[in-house]
C-alpha positions as semicolon CSV with decimal commas, in nm:
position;residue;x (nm);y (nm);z (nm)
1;X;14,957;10,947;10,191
2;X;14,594;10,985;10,015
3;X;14,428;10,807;9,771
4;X;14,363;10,982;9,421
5;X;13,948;11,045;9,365
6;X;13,863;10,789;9,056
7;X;13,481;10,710;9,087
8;X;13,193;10,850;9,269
9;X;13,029;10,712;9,606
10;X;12,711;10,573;9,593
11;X;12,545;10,604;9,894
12;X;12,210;10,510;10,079
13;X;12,023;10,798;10,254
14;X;11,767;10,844;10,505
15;X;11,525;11,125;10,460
16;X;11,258;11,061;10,706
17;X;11,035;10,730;10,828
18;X;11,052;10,474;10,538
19;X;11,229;10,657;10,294
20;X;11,597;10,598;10,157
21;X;11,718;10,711;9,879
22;X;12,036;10,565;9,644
23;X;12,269;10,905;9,594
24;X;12,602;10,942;9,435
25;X;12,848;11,178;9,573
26;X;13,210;11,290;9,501
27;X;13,501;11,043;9,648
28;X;13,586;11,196;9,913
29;X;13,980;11,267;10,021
30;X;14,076;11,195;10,412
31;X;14,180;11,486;10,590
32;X;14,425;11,536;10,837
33;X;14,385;11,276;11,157
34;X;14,145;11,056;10,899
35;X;14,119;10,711;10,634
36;X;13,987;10,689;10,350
37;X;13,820;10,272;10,371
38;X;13,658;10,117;10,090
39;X;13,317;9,959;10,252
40;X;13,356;9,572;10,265
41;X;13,025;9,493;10,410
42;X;12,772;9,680;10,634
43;X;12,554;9,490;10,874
44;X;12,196;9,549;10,964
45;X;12,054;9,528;11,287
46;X;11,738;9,638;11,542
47;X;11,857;9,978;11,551
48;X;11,852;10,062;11,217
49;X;11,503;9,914;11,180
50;X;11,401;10,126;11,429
51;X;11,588;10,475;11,246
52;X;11,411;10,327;10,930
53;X;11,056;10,377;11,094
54;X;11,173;10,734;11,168
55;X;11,168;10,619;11,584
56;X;11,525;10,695;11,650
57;X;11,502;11,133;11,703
58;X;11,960;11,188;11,633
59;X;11,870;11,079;11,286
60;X;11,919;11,402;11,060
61;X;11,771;11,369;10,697
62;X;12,009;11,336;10,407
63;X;12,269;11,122;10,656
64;X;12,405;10,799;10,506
65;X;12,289;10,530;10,696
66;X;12,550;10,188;10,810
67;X;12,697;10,228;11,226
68;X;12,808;9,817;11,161
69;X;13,061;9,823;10,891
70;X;13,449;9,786;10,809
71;X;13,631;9,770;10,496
72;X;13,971;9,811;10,358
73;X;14,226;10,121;10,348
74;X;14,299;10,288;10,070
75;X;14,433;10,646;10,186
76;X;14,565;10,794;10,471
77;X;14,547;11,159;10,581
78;X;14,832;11,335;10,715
79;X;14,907;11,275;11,105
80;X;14,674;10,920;11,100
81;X;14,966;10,724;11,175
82;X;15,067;10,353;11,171
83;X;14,793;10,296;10,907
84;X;14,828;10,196;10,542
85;X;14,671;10,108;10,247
86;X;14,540;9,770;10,221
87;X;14,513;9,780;10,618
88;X;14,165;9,604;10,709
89;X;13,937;9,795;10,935
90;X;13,619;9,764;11,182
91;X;13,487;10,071;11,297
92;X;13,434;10,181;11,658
93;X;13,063;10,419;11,583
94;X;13,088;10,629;11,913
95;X;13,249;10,931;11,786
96;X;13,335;11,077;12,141
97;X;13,495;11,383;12,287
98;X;13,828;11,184;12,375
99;X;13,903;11,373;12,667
100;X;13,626;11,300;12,951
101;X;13,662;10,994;13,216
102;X;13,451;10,785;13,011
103;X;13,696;10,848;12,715
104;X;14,025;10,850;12,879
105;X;13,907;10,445;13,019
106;X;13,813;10,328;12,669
107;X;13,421;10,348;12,735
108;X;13,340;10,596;12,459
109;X;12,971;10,506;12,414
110;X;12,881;10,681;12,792
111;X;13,049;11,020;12,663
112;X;12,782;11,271;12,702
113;X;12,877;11,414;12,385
114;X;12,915;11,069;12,173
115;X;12,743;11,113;11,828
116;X;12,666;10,777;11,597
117;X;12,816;10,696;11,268
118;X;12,508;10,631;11,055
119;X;12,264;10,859;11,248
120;X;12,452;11,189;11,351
121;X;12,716;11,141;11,109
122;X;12,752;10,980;10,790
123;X;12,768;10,606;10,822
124;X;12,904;10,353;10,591
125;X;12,656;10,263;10,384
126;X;12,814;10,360;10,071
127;X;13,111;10,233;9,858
128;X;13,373;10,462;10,039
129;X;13,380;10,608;10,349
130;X;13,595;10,890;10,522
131;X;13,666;10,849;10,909
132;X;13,847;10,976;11,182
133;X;14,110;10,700;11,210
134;X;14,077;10,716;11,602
135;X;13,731;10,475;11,541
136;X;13,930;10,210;11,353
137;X;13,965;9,872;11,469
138;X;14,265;9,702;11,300
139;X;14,186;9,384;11,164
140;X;14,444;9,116;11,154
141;X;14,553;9,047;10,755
142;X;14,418;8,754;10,572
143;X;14,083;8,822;10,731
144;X;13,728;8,769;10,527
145;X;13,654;9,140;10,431
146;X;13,272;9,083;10,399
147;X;13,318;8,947;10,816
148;X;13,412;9,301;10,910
149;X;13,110;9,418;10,981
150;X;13,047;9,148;11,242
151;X;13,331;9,296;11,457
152;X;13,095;9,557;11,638
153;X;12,789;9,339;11,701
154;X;13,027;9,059;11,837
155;X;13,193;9,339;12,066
156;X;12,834;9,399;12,154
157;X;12,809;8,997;12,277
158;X;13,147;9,004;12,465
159;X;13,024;9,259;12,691
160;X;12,694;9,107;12,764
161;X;12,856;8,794;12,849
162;X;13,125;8,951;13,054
163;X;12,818;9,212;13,245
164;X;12,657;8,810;13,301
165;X;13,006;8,657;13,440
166;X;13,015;8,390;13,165
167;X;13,290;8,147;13,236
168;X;13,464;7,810;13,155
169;X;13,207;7,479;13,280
170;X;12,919;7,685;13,327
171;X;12,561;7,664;13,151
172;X;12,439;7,999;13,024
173;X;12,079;8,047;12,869
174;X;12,004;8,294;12,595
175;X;11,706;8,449;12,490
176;X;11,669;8,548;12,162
177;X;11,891;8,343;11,865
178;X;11,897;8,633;11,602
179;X;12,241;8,803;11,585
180;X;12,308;8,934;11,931
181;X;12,217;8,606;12,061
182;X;12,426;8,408;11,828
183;X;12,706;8,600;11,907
184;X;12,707;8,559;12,261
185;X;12,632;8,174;12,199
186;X;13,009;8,222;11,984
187;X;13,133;8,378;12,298
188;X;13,024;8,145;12,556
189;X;13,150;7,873;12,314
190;X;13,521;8,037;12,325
191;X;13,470;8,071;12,698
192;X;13,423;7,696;12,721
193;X;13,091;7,780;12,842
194;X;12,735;7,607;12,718
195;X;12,517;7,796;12,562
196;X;12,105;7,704;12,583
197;X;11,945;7,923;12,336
198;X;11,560;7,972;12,335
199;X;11,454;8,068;11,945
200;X;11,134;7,997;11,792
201;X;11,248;8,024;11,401
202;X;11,335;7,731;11,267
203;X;11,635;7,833;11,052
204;X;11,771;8,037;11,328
205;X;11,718;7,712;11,558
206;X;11,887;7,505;11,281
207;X;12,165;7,807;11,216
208;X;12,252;7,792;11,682
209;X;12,270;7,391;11,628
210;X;12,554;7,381;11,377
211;X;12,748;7,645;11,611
212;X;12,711;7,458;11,853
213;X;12,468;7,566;12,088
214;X;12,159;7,346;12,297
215;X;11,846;7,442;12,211
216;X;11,533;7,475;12,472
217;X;11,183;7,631;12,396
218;X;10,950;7,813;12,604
219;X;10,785;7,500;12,697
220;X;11,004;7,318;12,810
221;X;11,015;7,136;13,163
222;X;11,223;6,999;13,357
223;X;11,542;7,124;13,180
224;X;11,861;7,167;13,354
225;X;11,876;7,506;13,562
226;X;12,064;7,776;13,386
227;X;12,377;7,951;13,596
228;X;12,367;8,286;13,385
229;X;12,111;8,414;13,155
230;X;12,125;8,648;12,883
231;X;11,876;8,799;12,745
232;X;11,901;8,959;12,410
233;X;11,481;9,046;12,371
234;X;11,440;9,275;12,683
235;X;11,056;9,256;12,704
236;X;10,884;9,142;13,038
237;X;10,828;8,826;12,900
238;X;11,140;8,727;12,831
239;X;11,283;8,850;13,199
240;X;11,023;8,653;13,367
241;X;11,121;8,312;13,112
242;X;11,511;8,367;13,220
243;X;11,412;8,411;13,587
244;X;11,244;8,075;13,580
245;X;11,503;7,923;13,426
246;X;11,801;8,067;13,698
247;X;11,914;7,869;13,924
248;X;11,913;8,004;14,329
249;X;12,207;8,277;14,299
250;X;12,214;8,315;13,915
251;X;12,274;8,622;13,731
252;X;12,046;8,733;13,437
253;X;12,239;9,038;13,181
254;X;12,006;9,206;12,937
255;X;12,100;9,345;12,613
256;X;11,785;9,341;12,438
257;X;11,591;9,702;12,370
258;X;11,189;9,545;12,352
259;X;10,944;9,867;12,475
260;X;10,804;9,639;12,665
261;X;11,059;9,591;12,864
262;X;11,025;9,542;13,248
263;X;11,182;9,370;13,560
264;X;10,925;9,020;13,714
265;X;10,834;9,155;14,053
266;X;11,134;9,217;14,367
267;X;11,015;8,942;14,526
268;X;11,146;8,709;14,300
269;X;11,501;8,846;14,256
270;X;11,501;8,831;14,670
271;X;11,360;8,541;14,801
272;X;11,584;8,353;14,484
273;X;11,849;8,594;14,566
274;X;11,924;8,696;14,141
275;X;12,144;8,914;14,021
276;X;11,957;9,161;13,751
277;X;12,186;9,344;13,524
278;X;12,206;9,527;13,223
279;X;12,468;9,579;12,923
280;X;12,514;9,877;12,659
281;X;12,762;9,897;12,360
282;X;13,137;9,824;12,420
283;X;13,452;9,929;12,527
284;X;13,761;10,004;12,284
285;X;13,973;9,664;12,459
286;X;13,636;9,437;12,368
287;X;13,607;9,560;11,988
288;X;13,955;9,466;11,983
289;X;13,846;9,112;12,134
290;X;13,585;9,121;11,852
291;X;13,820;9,190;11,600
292;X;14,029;8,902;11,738
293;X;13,732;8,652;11,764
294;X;13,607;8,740;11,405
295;X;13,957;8,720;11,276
296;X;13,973;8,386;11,375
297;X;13,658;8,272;11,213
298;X;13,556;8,471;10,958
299;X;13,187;8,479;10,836
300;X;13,168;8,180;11,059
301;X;13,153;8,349;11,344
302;X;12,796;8,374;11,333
303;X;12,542;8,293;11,102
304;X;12,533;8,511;10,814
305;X;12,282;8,624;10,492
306;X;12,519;8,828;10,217
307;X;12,310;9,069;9,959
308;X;12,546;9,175;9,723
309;X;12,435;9,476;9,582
310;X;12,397;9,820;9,789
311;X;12,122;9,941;9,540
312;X;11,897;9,622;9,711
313;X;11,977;9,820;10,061
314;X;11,661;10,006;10,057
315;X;11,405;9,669;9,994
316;X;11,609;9,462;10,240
317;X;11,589;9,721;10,517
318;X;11,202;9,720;10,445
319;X;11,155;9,387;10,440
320;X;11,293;9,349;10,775
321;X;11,123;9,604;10,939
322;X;10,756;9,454;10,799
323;X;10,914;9,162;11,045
324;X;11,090;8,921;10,767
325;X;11,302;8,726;10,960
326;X;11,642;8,609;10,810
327;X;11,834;8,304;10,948
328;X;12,144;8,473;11,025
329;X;12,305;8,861;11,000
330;X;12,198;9,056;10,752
331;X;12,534;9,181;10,552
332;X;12,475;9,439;10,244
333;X;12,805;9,388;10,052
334;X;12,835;9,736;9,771
């Protein structure tokens, strides 16, 4: 079953460092294996800052930006089966080979050939979107549309928190409050965890508080010892901050991408005997999770800014990359 072509696409385009450009395009018609999805809401995070300042090398020119984004089904090529119009969708980004171990287990962002919605291939920033249906996540009904996009940064949290070992009863810092580290505040909150969030922004500080997350700062002393940290900045800063805040035996995960990034010297992970580790993307079972999580809570789930107009895409992205800092995630609703 496909959908019948009745307006064009407007689109946003990157076609080098700084510049995107509004486009309109032809409504596309899913082919066989794919959906046609009607964008909802696309989020913004670091990653697209960085493809904005042209530091991200898979970006071709002309591709439509968006790799955070879901939306609602309105056709269905042949063979993409047990989908429907009206089905709501989050979208797994990894376009993978399908067929290597990394595939077969569900881990489709360590394919070597994986290629990125928004940066290899067309993302979904734009009105309408065709995509393989093998990257949707199905999205229970009755679900916020505009919360979509927050299913593949919250898949993003599970795994950190899983990589840290976050579990019921125990106290688990986080670096960072912007979206990642809201999101894995949400998660250790439906782990029956405590989250301790270190954030310097205000809003953001005032945004963690109404989750439902402690707050610390920097300078802070004599605060309770953290069991698991999680840190969502990556710079050697921050590792050396979470390491002081372990307690003997505690397990710091980083998800955060800072260039600066680097590990305190050995001898504190062995005379205090931490666990260092790292976490990347997702698997296909935890954007499922996501999907469940956001189902249940909407735009909610984290703390969220909505700009409803795609045409504003272009000024929003640039404001954040000057280093604007909104409260909450950044959703572009077309």
């Amino acid at each position: 079953m496909t959908a019948t072509a009745t307006a064009a696409v407007r689109a946003v385009e990157w076609h080098g460092a700084g510049m995107l450009r509004l486009s309109e395009r032809h409504c596309p018609q899913p082919g066989a294996g794919q959906l046609l999805v009607e964008v909802s809401a696309i989020g913004i995070c670091g990653t697209d800052l960085g493809q904005w300042r042209g530091n991200d090398g898979r970006t071709r020119p002309g591709v439509v930006i968006g790799h955070e984004f879901g939306g609602v089904v309105t056709g269905v090529g042949p063979g993409a089966s047990g989908w429907r119009p009206g089905d709501l969708v989050a979208v797994d980004p990894n376009v993978s080979c399908g067929t290597c171990e990394h595939c077969r287990s569900g881990e489709r962002a360590s394919c070597a050939q994986r290629q990125l919605l928004g940066f290899e291939r067309d993302g979904g920033m734009q009105t309408s979107v065709v995509m393989p249906s093998t990257q949707a996540i199905r999205v229970g009904a009755g679900t916020d549309p505009r919360a979509l996009a927050l299913v593949e940064p919250v898949a993003v949290a599970i795994r950190a928190c899983r990589r840290a070992g976050v579990s019921h009863g125990r106290r688990v810092g986080v670096i960072g409050g912007g979206p990642i580290g809201a999101a894995c505040a949400r998660v250790v909150l439906e782990a029956g965890a405590q989250p301790v969030v270190i954030e310097r922004d205000d809003a953001r500080r005032q945004a963690l508080l109404e989750l439902g997350a402690e707050l610390e700062s920097p300078a802070d002393a004599d605060t309770a010892p953290w069991d698991l940290g999680i840190d969502t900045v990556g710079s050697l800063q921050t590792a050396e901050l979470a390491f002081a805040r372990l307690r003997r035996g505690g397990t710091l995960c980083t998800v955060g991408l800072a260039s600066s990034g680097s590990l305190p010297a050995s001898s504190t992970l062995v005379r205090r005997e931490l666990t260092a580790r790292g976490s990347f993307c997702y698997s296909t079972a935890e954007l499922h999770e996501a999907a469940l999580l956001v189902a249940a809570h909407g735009l909610a789930t984290i703390p969220t800014e909505l700009v409803t107009d795609l045409d504003r895409a272009p000024e929003v992205l640039r404001a954040l990359a000057s280093g604007v800092l909104p409260p909450g995630k950044v959703l572009i609703l077309p």
